[in-house]
C-alpha positions as CSV (number, residue, x, y, z in Angstrom):
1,X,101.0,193.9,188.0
2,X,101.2,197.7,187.1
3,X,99.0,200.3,188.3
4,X,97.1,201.3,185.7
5,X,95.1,204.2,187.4
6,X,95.2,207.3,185.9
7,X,94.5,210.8,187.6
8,X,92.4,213.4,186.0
9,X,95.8,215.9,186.0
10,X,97.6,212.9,184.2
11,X,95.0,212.6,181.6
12,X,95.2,217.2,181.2
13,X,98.8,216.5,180.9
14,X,98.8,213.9,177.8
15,X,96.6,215.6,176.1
16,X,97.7,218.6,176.6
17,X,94.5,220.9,177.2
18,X,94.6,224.5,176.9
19,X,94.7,226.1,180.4
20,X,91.6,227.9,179.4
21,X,89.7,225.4,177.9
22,X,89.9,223.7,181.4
23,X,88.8,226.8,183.1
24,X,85.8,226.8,181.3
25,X,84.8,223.2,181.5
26,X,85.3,223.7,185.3
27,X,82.5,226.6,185.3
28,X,80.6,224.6,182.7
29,X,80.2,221.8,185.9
30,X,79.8,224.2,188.5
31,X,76.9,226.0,187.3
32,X,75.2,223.5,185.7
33,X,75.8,220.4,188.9
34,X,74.8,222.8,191.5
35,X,71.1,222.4,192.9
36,X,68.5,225.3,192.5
37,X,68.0,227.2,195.4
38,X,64.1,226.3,196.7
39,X,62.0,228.9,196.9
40,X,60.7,227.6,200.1
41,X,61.2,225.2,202.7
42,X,59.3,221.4,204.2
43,X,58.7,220.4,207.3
44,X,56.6,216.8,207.7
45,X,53.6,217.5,210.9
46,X,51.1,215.4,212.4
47,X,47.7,217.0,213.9
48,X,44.7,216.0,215.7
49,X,41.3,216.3,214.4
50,X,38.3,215.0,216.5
51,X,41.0,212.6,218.1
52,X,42.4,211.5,214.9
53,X,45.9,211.9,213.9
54,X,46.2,213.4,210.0
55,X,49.4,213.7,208.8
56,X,51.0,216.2,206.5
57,X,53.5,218.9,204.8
58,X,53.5,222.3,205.1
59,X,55.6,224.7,202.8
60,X,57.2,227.7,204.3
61,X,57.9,230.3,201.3
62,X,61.4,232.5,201.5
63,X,58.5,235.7,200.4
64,X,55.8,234.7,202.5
65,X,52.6,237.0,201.6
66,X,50.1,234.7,202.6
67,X,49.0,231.2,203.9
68,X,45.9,228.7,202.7
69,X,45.1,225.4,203.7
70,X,44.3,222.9,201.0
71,X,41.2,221.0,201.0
72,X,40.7,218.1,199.0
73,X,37.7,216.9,196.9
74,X,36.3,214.0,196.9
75,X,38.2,210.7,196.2
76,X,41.1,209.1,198.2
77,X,43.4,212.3,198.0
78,X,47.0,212.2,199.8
79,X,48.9,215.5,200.3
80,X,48.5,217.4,197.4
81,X,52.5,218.3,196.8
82,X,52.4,219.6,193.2
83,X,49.3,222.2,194.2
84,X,51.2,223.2,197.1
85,X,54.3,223.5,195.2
86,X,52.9,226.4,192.9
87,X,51.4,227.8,195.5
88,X,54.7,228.0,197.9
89,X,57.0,229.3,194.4
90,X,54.4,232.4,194.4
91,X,55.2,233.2,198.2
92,X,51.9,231.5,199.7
93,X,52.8,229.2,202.6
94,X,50.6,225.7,202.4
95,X,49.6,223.1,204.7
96,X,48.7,220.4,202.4
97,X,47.3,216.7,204.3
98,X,46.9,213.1,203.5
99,X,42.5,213.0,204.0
100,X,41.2,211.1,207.1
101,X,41.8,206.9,206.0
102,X,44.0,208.0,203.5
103,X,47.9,207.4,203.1
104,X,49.7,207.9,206.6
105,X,46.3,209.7,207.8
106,X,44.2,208.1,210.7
107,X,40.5,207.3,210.8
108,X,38.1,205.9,208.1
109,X,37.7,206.5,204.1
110,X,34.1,207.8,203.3
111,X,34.1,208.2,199.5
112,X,32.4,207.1,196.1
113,X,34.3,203.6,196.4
114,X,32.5,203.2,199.0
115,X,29.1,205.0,198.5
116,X,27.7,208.0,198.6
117,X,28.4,208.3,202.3
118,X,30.9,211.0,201.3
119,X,28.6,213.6,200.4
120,X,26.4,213.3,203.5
121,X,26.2,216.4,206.1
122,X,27.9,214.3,208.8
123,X,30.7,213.4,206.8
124,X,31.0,216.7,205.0
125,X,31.3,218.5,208.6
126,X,33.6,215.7,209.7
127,X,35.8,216.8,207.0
128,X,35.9,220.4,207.5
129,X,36.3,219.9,211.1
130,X,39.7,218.1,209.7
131,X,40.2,221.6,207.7
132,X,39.7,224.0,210.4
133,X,42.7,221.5,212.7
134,X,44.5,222.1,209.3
135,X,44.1,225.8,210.2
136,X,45.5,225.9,213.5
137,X,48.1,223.8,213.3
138,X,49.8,225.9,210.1
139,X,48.4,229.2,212.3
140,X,50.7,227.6,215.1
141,X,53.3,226.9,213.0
142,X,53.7,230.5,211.1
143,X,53.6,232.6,214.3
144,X,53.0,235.6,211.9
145,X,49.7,237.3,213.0
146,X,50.1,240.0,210.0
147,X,50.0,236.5,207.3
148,X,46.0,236.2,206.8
149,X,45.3,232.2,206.3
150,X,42.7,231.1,203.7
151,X,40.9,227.8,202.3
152,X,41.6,226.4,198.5
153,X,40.3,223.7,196.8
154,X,38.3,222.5,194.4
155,X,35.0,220.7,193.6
156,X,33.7,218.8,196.9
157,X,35.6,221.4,198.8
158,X,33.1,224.0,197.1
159,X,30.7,222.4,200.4
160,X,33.6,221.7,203.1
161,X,35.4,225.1,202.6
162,X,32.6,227.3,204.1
163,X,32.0,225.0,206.7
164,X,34.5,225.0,207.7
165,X,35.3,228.5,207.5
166,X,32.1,229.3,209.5
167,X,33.3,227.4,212.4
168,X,37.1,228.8,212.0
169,X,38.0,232.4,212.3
170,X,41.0,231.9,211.6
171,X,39.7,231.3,208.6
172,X,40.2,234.8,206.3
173,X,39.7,233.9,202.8
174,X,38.3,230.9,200.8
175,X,39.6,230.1,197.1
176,X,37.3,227.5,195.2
177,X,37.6,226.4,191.7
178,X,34.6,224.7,190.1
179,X,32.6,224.3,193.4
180,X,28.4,224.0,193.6
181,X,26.3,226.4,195.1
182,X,23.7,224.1,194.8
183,X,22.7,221.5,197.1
184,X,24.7,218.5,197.2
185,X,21.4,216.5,196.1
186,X,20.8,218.9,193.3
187,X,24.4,218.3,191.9
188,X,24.0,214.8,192.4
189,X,21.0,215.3,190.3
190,X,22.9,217.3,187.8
191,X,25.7,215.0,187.5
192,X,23.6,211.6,187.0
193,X,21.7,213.5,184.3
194,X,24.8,214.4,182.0
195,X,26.8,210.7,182.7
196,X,29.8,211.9,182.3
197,X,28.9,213.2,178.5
198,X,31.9,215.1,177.0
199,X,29.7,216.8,174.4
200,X,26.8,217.9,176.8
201,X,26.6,220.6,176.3
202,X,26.3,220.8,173.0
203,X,23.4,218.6,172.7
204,X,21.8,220.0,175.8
205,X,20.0,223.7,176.9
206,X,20.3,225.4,180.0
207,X,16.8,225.0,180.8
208,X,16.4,221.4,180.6
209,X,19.6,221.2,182.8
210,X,17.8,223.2,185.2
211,X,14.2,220.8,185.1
212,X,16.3,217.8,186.1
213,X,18.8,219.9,188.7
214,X,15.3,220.8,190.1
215,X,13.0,218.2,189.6
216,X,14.7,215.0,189.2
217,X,13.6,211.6,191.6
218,X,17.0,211.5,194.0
219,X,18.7,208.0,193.8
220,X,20.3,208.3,197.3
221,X,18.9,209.6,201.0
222,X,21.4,211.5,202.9
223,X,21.3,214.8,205.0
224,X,21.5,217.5,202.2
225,X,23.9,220.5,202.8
226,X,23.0,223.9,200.9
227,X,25.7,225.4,200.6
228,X,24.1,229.5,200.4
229,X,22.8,228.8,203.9
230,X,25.7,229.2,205.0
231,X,27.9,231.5,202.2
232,X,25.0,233.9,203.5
233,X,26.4,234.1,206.7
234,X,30.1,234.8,206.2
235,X,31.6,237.7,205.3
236,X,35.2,236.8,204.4
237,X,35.8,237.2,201.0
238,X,35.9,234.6,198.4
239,X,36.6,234.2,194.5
240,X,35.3,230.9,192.4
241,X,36.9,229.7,189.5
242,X,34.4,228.1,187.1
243,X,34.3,226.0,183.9
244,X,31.9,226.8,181.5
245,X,31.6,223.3,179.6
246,X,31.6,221.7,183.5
247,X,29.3,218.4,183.4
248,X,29.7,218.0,186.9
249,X,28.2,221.5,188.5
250,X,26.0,223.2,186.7
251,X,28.0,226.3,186.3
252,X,25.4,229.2,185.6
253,X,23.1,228.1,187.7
254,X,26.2,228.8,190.4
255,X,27.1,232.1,188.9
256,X,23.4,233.0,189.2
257,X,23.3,232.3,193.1
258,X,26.9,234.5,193.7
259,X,25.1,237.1,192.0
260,X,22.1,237.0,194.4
261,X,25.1,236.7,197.5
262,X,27.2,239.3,195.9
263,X,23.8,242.2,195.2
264,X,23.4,241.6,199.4
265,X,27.2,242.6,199.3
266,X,28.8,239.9,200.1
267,X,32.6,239.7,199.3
268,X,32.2,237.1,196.6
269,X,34.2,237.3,193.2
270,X,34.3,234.9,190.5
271,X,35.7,234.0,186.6
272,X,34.6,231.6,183.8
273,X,36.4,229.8,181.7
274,X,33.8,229.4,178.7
275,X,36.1,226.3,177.4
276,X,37.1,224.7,180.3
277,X,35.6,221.8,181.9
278,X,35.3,220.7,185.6
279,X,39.2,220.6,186.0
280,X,40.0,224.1,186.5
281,X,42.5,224.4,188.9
282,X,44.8,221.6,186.8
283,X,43.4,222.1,182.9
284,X,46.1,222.6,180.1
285,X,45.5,226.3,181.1
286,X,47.9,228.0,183.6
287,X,45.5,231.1,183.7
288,X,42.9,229.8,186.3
289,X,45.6,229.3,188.8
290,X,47.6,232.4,188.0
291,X,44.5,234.0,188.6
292,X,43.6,232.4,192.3
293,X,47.2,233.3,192.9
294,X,47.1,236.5,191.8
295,X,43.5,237.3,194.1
296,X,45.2,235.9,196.9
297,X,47.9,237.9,197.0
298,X,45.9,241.2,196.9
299,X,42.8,240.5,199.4
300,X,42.2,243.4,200.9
């Protein structure tokens, strides 16, 4: 039976292809085949936190200018690869983690599937305790004593981030997008009373917000954390990024306490979005996170 295979130089030959047409098809495939360069590199790492073993990635940039740690909010949240993505193609080295009882993460889950468990002091510390190991181990890994390592995240890590700053000094920064600086009980408060109603606030005043925030029965008993008690005691600085249609944390009364923290001159900066909601850090906008790149790159 004949061979009917047919080499690619056979094929030029029959058809008789212009010498340069093949040239340019040949640097057509070579600059469009090859792979990217990465702006940074991955390494997989396990750590221990009060003698559980959390697992995660950490992203060394090419430009590194500075390093953060990200926490997560509340919910079952693995590594955070996207986030830390962004933040490692802007030359800021992450250590992003699978929480405690999530993914390839030891220990146990404490969430809203589960109750409100999450949001009680223990838990809360528990989790920044996970945070500040987070610290150390990517403080280990950098070896670079001139790369200043902060906190970021968003929402329930507006309570975990300075706690666990104020037990880590290490700790030199803390980046928060739509975090409470109310009490955990108050936002609780907050957030039964608007039900997750899209239109909020435009059927609803500040000042009735503020009644229920402040005078509202509380459907759950847990140890409250407030967060000010302890923002009052740091001085690192921070920035918040806030929402101003946010139906989860009553976002003027927030702004009001950072101004009260800010007049004893505290280090504490902060924007609002007036149209965006609770979502900062990942809205249709790519201004809130340019902007908590942009702050961490020029602490001072």
């Amino acid at each position: 039976m004949r061979n009917k295979t047919t080499t690619f130089k056979q094929v030029l030959k029959a058809k008789r292809i212009p010498i340069y047409i093949l040239l340019m098809l040949l640097f057509f495939i070579t600059t469009h085949t090859s792979a990217t360069p990465s702006n940074f590199t991955t390494k997989d790492v396990k750590f221990v936190s009060e003698g559980i073993s959390l697992a995660g990635t950490i992203f060394t940039p090419n430009n590194m200018q500075a390093a953060v740690v990200i926490v997560h909010g509340s919910g079952q949240e693995k590594r955070m690869i996207d986030f830390a993505t962004t933040l490692a193609n802007n030359g800021i080295a992450v250590l992003t983690y699978d929480k405690r009882g999530v993914g390839e993460s030891g220990g146990v889950y404490a969430g809203p599937e589960v109750g409100t468990n999450n949001v009680d002091f223990s838990n809360l510390t528990l989790l920044s305790l996970d945070a500040s190991a987070a610290v150390n181990t990517l403080s280990k890994y950098l070896s670079n004593d001139k790369i200043s390592i902060g906190l970021i995240g968003g929402s329930q890590a507006g309570w975990i981030i300075p706690l666990a700053a104020e037990k880590n000094k290490k700790v030199k920064f803390m980046t928060i997008f739509s975090g409470a600086l109310i009490t955990v009980k108050e936002q609780l408060r907050f957030q039964f009373y608007t039900n997750g109603n899209q239109d909020f606030w435009n059927t609803h005043s500040e000042e009735e917000a503020r009644k229920h925030v402040f005078n509202d029965p509380d459907k759950y008993e847990f140890i409250d954390t407030n967060p000010n008690d302890i923002l009052s005691k740091l001085s690192i600085p921070g920035f918040w990024i806030f929402g101003g249609k946010d139906i989860q944390v009553p976002v003027k009364l927030s702004i009001e306490y950072l101004d009260a923290l800010k007049s004893k001159e505290k280090p504490y900066e902060y924007k609002l979005f007036p149209n965006l909601g609770h979502n900062t850090a990942f809205s249709n906008s790519e201004e809130p996170m340019k902007d908590a790149i942009n702050w961490i790159k020029n602490i001072k």
